[in-house]
C-alpha positions as CSV (number, residue, x, y, z in Angstrom):
1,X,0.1,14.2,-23.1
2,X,-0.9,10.9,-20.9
3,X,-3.7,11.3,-18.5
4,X,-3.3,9.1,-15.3
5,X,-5.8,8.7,-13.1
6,X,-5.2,7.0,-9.6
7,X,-7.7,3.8,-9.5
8,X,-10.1,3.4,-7.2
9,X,-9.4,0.9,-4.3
10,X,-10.9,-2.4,-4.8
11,X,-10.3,-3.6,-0.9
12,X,-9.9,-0.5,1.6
13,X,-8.9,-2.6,4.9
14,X,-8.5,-0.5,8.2
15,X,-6.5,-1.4,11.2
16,X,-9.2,-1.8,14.8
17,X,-8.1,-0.4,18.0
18,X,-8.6,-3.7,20.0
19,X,-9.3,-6.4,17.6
20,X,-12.2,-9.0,18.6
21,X,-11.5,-11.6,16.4
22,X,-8.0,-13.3,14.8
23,X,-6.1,-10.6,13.1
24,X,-3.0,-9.8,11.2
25,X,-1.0,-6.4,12.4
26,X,-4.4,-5.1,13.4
27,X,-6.2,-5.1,10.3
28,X,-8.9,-8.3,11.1
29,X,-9.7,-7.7,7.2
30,X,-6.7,-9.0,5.8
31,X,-7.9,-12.0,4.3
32,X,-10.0,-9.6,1.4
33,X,-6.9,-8.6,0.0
34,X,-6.1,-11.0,-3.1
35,X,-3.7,-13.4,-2.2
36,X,-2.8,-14.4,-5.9
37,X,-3.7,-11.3,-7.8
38,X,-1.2,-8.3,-8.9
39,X,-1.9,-5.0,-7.8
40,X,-0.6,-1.8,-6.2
41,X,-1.1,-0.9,-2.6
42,X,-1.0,2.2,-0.6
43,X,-0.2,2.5,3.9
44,X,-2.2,5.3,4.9
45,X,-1.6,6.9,8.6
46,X,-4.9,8.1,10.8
47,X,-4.4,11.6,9.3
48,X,-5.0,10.1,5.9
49,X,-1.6,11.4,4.8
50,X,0.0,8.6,1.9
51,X,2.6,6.7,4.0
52,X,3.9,4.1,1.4
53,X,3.3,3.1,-2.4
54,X,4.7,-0.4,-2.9
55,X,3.1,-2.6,-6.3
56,X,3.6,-6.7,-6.2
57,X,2.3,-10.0,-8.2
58,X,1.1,-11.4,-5.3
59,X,-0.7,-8.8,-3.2
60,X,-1.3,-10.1,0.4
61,X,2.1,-12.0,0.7
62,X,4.0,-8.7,-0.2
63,X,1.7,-6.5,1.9
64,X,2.5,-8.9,5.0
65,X,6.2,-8.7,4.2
66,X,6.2,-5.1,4.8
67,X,4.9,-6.0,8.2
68,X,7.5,-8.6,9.3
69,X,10.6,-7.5,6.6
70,X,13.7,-5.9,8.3
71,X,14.2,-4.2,5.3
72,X,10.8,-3.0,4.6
73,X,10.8,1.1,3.8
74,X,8.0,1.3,6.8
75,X,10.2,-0.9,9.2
76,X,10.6,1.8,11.7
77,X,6.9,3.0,11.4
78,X,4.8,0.3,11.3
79,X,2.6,1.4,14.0
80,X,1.8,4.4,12.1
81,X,-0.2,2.6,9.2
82,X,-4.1,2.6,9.9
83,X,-5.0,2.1,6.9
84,X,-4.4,0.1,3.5
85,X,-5.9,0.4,0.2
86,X,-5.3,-1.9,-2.4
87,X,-6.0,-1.8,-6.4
88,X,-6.0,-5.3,-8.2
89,X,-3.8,-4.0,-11.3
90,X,-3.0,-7.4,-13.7
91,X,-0.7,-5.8,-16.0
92,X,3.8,-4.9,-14.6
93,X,3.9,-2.3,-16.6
94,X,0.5,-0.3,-15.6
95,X,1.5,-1.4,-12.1
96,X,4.6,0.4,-12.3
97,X,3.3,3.4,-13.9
98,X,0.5,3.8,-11.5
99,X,2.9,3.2,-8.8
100,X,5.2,5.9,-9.7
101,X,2.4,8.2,-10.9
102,X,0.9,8.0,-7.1
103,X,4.5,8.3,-5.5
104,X,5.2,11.6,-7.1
105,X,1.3,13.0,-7.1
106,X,0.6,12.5,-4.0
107,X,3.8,12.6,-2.5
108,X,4.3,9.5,-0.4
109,X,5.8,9.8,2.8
110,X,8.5,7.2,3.1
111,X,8.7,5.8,-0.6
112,X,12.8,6.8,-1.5
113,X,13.2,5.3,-4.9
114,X,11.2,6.8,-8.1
115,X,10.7,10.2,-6.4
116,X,10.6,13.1,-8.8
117,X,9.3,16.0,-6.9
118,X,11.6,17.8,-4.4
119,X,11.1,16.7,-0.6
């Protein structure tokens, strides 16, 4: 048996009400998310309920596509993220793993592909 644990976040960014100061989507943390580092992320809504699992190379240029992509998963509820966590995660295949592993354990809302559990 394979024991996966879900990693901790290593940048938790949440979205302000009225942002003060220059922002992206509403999150005026964006820039700590790792521009050139691989990783996993995860769109939480205000209930803390797992919206979206997504894993990339480049972390905050993937994360910012899901904001402004017609084809994003999340295109029609964008508003409903509040909250992203991300995990720096170097190596494709643990990203994968860990991105499937959280998709099925925790039974992300609008993630379609690598479902496993029925909805």
């Amino acid at each position: 048996m394979i024991l996966i644990t879900i990693p901790t976040p290593d940048v938790s960014i949440t979205k302000q009400e009225a942002p003060q100061m220059s922002h992206i989507y509403g999150f005026t943390d964006f820039h700590l998310i790792p521009r050139d580092r691989g990783g996993i992320f995860m769109f939480y809504n205000e209930k803390n309920e797992l919206l979206f699992v997504g894993k990339a190379r480049k972390l905050r240029p993937r994360i910012k596509k899901h904001f402004e992509d017609s084809v994003s998963a999340i295109k029609m509820n964008r508003d409903e993220v509040t909250r992203i966590d991300v995990c720096v995660v170097e190596n494709p295949v643990h990203r994968e793993i860990y991105e499937t592993y959280i998709i099925n354990e925790l039974k992300s809302k609008y993630n379609v592909d690598k479902v496993l559990f029925d909805r």
